[in-house]
C-alpha positions as CSV (number, residue, x, y, z in Angstrom):
1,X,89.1,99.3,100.3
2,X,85.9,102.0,100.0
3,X,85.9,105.7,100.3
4,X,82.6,106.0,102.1
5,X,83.7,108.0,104.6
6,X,83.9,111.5,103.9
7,X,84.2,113.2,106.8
8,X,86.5,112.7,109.9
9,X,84.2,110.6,112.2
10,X,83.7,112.4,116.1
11,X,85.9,109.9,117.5
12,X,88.7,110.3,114.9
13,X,92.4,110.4,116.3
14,X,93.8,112.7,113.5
15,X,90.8,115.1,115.1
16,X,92.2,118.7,116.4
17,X,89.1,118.5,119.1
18,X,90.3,114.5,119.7
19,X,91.4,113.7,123.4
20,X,94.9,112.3,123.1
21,X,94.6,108.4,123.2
22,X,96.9,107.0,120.2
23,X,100.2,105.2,121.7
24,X,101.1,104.0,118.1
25,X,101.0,107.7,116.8
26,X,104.6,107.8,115.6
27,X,104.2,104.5,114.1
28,X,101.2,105.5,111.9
29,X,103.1,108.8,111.2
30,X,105.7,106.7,109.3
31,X,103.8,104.3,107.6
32,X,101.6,107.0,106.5
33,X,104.0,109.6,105.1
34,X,106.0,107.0,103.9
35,X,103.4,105.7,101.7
36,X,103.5,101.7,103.3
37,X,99.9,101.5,103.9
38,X,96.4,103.2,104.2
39,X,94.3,103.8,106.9
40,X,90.9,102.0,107.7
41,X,88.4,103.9,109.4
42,X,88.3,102.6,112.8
43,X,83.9,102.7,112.8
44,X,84.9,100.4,109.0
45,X,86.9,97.3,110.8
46,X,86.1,94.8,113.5
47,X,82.9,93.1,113.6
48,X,79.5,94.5,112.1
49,X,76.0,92.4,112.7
50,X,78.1,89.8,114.3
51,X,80.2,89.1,111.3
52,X,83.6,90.1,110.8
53,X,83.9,93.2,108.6
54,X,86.3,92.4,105.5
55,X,89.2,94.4,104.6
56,X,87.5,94.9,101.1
57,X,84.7,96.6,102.9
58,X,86.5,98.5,104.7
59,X,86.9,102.8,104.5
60,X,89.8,105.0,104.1
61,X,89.7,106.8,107.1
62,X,88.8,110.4,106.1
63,X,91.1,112.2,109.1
64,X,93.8,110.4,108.3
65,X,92.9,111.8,104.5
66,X,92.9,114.7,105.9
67,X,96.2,115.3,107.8
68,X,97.8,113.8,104.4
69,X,96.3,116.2,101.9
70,X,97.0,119.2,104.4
71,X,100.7,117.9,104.5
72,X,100.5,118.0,100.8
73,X,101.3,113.9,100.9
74,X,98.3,112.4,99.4
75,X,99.4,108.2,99.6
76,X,99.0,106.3,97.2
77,X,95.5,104.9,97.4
78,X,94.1,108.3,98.1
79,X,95.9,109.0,94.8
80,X,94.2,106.0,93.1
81,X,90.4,107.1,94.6
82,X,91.4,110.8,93.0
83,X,91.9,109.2,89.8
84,X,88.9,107.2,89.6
85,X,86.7,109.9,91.2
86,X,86.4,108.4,94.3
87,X,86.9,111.5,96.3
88,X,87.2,115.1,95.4
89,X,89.6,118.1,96.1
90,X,86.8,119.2,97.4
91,X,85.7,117.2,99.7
92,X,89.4,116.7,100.9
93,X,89.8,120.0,101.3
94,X,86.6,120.6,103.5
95,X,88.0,117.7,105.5
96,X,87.8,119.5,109.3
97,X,89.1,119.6,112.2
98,X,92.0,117.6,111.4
99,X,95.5,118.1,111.9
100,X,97.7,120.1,109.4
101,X,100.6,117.7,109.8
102,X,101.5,114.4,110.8
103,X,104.2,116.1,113.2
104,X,101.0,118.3,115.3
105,X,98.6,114.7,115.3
106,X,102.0,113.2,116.9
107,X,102.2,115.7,119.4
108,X,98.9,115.8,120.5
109,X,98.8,111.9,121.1
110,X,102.1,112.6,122.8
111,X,99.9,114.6,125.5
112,X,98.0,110.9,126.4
113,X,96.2,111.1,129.6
């Protein structure tokens, strides 16, 4: 897992300015606050140059960052990155337009057209 992402990509779901979409929402709201996993950037996975993209090249999605640090719930791998210097408090906290809690990006997903 990378931190190369900084910033939440435009077509981030943990976006404020995001156009509900997410039918797993509530499912990512618990694994997220409960720590079970971390979040790959969606524009980090699938299949880059036709070659699969590995999980070890793979980003933290920085939204998903984000919402955590707003909630005050850093997980565990953003955590790790801190430690090591991976990301800042700064750059987490200029992390924008993203939801201040897991409960609002739920919501708004809720909203699905």
């Amino acid at each position: 897992m990378k931190f190369k992402i900084k910033t939440p990509c435009a077509d981030c779901p943990f976006r404020t300015d995001s156009n509900p979409f997410l039918r797993r929402a509530p499912q990512l709201r618990h694994q997220l606050r409960n720590d079970q996993n971390w979040f790959a950037c969606h524009e980090t996975t699938g299949v880059k140059n036709g070659k699969r993209i590995k999980p070890a090249d793979q980003s933290h999605c920085a939204g998903a960052m984000g919402v955590l640090w707003n909630e005050g719930n850093p997980n565990l791998a953003m955590r790790l990155a801190l430690a090591f210097k991976l990301i800042t408090v700064k750059q987490l906290d200029k992390m924008q337009p993203v939801f201040q809690s897991l409960d609002d990006f739920v919501r708004h997903h809720a909203g699905r057209k």
